[in-house]
N, C-alpha and C positions, 0 to 999 in steps of 0.2 A: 679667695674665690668669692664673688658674690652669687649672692641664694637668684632663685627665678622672682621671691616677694622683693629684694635690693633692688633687682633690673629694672619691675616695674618701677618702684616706689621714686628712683634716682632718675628716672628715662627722661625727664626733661632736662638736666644737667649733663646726662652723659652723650646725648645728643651733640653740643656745642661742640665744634672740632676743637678747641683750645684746650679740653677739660678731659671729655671722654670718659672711655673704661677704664684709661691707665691711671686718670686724677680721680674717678669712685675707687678704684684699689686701695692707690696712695692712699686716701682719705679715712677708710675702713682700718686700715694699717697704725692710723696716729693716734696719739695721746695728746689733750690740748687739756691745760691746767690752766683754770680761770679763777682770776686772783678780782673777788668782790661779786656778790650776788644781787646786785643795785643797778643803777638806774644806763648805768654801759653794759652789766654783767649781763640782764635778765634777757634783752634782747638779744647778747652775743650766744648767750647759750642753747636759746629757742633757735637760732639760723644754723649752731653750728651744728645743734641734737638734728635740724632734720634735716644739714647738708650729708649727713652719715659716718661723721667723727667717729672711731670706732672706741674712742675713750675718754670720757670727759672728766675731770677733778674737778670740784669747786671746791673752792676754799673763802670759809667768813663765818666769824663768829657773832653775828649779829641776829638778832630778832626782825621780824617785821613790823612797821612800824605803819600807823597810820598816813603821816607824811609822805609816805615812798610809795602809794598807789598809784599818783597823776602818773609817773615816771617808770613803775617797775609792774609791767604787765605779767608775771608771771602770779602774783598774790592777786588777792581778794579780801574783804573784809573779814573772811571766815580763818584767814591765816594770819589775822595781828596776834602779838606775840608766838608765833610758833619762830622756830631758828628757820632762815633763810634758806641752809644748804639742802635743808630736809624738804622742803616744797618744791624748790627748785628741781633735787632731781627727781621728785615723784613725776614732775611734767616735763624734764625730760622722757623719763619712761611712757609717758602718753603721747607724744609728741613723737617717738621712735624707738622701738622695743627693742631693736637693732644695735642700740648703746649702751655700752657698759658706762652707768655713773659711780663716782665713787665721792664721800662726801668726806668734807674737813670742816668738822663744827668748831676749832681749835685759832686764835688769832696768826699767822704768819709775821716773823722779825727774822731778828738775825741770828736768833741761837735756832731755830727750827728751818729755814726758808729752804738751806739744802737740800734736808732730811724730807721735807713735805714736795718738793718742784722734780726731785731725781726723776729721770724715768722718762718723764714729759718730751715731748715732741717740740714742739711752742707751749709758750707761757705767754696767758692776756693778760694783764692789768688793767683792771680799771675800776681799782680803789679809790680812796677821796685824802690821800694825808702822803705825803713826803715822807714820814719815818719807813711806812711800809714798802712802798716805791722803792725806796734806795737802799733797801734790804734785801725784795724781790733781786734787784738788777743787781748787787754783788752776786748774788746765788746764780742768776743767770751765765755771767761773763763767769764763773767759776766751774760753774758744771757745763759753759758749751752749749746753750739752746737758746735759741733766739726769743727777743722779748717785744713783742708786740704791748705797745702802750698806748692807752686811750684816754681821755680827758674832757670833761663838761663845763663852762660857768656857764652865767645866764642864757647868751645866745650865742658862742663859742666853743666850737669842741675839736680837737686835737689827737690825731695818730700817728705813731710811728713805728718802724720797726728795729730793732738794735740789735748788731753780733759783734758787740764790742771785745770780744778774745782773737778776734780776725785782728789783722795787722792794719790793712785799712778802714777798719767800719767802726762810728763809735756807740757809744755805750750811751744809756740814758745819764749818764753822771756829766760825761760830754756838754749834754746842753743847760741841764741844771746847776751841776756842782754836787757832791757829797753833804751838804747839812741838811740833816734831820727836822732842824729849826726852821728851816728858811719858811716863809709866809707862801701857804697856798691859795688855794681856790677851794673853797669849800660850800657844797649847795645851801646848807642851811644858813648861811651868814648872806650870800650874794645869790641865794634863788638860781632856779632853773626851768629852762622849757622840758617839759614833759615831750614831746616830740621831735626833740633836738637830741636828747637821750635815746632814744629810739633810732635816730637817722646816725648818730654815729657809734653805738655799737652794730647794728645793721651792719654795718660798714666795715669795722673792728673784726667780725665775724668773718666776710668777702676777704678781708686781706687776709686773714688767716688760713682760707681756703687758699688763697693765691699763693702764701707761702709756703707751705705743705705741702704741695702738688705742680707749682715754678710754672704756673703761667703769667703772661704778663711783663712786665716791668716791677720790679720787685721795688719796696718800699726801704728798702733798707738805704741808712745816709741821706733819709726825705722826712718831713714833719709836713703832712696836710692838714692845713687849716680852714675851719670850715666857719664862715662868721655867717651866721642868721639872720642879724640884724640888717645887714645892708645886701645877703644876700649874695655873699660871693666864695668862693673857691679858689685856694693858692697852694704852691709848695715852695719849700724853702729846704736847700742843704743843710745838713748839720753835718759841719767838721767834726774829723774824730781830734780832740784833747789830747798830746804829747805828753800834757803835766796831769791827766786823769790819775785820781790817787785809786781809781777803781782797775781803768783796762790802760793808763800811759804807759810808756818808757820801753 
């Protein structure tokens, strides 16, 4: 049930016929485990704390760094070095009182990703390295919750959403591959727009409202591509993998 402070607080969302009182329910209802407190995390967390997520996980064991200010509006220069999870959800708390944050100061792999993701409704990612990714999305397609994934380089950024244990939909392993190794994208090597980060967890955020509560066109077996540079907007299938060593056969 929401309070008469929800009704107000939500009334311009639950106005929309598409969304309503039954998608504030839904929404009050889930648990959304967000995997990286950076430069996709800061903003998915701020849209999803005051879309009224009734439970939020962050998980990152990182510090604040001076570098991740242009990009990661939830710090300030008063929060270098403090841990990420710990700032992050005090402004959730300011942000919406309404939500339970729970923090994970501990790195996420694959002896822990089960043990830390259980429970969870969706799972965001939008970490910056390949090992963690393809440890998240074993855990996912193992435990059965869909894994929305986000992605930034310079003027480039990337979502999708995966229920790779369904027999037709693939898994994040699908488009990449299983290696740990394989060459990423990483901001501090090839730089990023500070507001390119912002526009696509913003974003990250939206679809994850959208999947939790099934309005729409759902993103699942789609990869949006979002190029900044020239300015344009695509999508592209992703076949689900037959020989996936994660979710084939």
């Amino acid at each position: 049930m929401l309070t008469d402070a929800e009704l107000d607080r939500y009334a311009r969302q639950i106005i929309v016929p598409q969304f309503g009182g039954a998608g504030q329910a839904k929404l009050k209802a889930s648990h959304v485990a967000v995997i990286g407190a950076g430069g996709i995390g800061c903003p998915a967390i701020t849209y999803l704390a005051a879309a009224g997520v009734g439970r939020l996980t962050i998980i990152d064991d990182d510090v604040v760094e001076l570098s991740n200010l242009h990009r990661q509006p939830l710090f300030t220069d008063v929060d270098v070095g403090s841990p990420k999870v710990i700032v992050a959800a005090e402004a959730v708390w300011r942000i919406n009182p309404h939500v339970d944050c729970a923090m994970v100061t501990e790195r996420i792999g694959g002896a822990n990703a089960e043990a830390l993701l259980a429970g969870a409704d969706l799972i965001l990612d939008g970490c910056d390295n390949f090992d963690t990714r393809l440890a998240v999305n074993r855990a996912a397609v193992a435990l059965e919750i869909p894994l929305l994934s986000a992605a930034i380089g310079a003027f480039e950024g990337q979502i999708a959403l995966y229920e790779g244990w369904r027999g037709d939909a693939p898994c994040y392993a699908c488009l990449v591959g299983d290696d740990p190794d394989r060459e990423g994208i990483n901001c501090a090597e090839t730089g990023v727009m500070g507001a390119l980060a912002g526009m696509v967890g913003t974003m990250a955020a939206l679809e994850g409202v959208r999947a939790l509560t099934g309005w729409g066109r759902s993103l699942v077996g789609r990869l949006a591509i979002l190029d900044m540079l020239e300015r344009r907007w695509r999508e592209v299938g992703i076949a689900k993998d037959p020989a996936c060593p994660i979710c084939g056969g």
